[in-house]
C-alpha positions as CSV (number, residue, x, y, z in Angstrom):
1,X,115.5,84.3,65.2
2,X,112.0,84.6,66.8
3,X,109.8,87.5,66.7
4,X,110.1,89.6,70.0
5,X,106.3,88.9,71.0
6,X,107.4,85.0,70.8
7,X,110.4,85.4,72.4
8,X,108.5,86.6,75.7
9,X,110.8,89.4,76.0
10,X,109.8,93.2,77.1
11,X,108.7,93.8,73.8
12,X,106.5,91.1,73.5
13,X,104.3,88.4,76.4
14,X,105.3,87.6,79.5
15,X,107.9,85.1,80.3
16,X,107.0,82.0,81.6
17,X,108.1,82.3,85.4
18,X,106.4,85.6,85.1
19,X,102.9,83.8,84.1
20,X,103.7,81.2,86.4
21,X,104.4,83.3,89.7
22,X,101.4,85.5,88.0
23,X,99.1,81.8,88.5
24,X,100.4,81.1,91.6
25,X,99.6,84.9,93.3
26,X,95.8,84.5,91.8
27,X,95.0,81.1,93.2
28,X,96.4,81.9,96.3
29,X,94.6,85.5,96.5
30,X,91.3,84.8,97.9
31,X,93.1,82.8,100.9
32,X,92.5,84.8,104.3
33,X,95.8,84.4,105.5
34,X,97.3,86.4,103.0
35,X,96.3,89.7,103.3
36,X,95.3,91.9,106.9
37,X,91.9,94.0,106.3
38,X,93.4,96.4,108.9
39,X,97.1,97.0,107.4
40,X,97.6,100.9,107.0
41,X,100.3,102.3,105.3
42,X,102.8,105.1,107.3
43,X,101.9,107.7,104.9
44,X,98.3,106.7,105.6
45,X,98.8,106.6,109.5
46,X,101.0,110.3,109.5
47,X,98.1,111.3,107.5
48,X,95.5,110.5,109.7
49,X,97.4,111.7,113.1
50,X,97.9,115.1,111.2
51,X,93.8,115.4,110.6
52,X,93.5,114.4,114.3
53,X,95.7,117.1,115.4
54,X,95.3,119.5,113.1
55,X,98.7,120.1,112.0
56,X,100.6,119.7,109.1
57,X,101.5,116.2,107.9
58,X,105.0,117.5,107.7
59,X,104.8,118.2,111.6
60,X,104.2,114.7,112.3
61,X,106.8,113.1,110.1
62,X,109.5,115.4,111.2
63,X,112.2,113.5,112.8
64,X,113.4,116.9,114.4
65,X,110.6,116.4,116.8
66,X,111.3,115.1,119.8
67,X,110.7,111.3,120.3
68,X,111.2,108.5,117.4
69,X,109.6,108.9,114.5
70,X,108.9,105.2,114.4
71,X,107.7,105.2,117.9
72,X,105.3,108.1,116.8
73,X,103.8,105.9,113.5
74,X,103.3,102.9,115.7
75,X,101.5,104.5,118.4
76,X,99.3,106.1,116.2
77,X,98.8,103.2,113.6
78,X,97.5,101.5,117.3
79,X,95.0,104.2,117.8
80,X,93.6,104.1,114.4
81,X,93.1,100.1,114.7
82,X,91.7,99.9,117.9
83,X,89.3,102.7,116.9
84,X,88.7,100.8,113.6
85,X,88.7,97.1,115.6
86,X,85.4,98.8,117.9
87,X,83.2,100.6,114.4
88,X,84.2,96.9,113.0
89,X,81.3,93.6,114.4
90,X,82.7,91.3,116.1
91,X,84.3,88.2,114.9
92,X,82.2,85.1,114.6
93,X,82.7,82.0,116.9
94,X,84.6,79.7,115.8
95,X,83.8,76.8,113.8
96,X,82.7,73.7,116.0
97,X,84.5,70.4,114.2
98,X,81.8,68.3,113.1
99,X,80.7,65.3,115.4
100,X,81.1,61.9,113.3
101,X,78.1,59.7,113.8
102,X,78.5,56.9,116.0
């Protein structure tokens, strides 16, 4: 029988589809579709709306409170990103597609 460390089990390395999916989420990490600068998490969001209120983050996240709590998270994840979409510069213009020569 193989050693644990060779066998690629917990004890040991990774297993192959491990080290392969591993490969695959590196190459594809620095691509710009993959990740969104302005993604907040809803802890992050109930967080915020509690500092901006000045209430207790329990307050916010109570679903006891009248209204959705989903609603409440959405509308203030949109306040935080269109605050952080004016502080932020503008985009550049897009990329004219080169001319060939004629």
């Amino acid at each position: 029988a193989r050693p644990a460390a060779e066998a690629g089990g917990a004890a040991g390395g990774t297993s192959s589809f491990k080290r392969k999916r591993e490969e695959a989420q590196k190459a594809q990490a620095g691509s710009s579709h993959n990740w969104n600068p302005l993604f907040m998490r809803a802890d992050a969001v109930g967080e915020a709306m509690a500092e901006r209120y000045g209430v207790d983050k329990r307050q916010v996240l109570d679903s006891e409170g009248g209204g959705s709590l989903a609603v409440r998270l959405a509308q203030g994840e949109t306040h935080l990103l269109s605050r952080a979409r004016e502080w932020l510069p503008p985009p550049p213009p897009p990329r004219q597609p080169a001319t060939p020569p004629p």
